[in-house]
C-alpha positions, 0 to 999 in steps of 0.5 A, spaced: 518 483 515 513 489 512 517 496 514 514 503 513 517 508 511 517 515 515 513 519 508 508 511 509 507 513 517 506 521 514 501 519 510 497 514 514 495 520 519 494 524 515 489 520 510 486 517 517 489 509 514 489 504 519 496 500 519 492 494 519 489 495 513 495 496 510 498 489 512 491 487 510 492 489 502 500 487 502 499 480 505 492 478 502 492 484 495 485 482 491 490 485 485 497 486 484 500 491 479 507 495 478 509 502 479 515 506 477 522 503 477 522 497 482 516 499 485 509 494 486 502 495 487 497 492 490 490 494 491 484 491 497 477 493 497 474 496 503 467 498 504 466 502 496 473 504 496 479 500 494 487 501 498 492 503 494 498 501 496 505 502 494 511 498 496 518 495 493 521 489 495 528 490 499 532 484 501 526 479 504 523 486 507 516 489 504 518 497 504 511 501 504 512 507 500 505 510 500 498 508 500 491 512 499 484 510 497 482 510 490 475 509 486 477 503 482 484 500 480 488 503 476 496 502 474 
């Protein structure tokens, strides 16, 4: 199960992301990374722009923490 955060949610309306596009990314990821801690990242390109988004395993659930676009892949 993938579960958003309240600051994940926050994020999404203000950065104008669909939720859709950010089960996309976790589900079908064109790269994968890590973040602080136990975080993991992953990465999508979309039109000129790739979602970041940040997320951490927790039981068998994916916990999105945050997403944002970003101009190329970075960890």
């Amino acid at each position: 199960m993938i579960i958003f955060t309240d600051h994940s949610l926050l994020k999404l309306r203000q950065r104008n992301i669909p939720k859709k596009l950010v089960i996309e990314t976790v589900n079908n990821p064109d790269c994968e990374g890590r973040g602080h801690s136990e975080r993991k990242a992953c990465f999508k390109k979309f039109g000129k722009l790739f979602l970041k988004v940040v997320y951490k395993n927790e039981g068998g659930d994916i916990v999105i923490i945050t997403q944002h676009w970003v101009a190329k892949i970075n960890n």
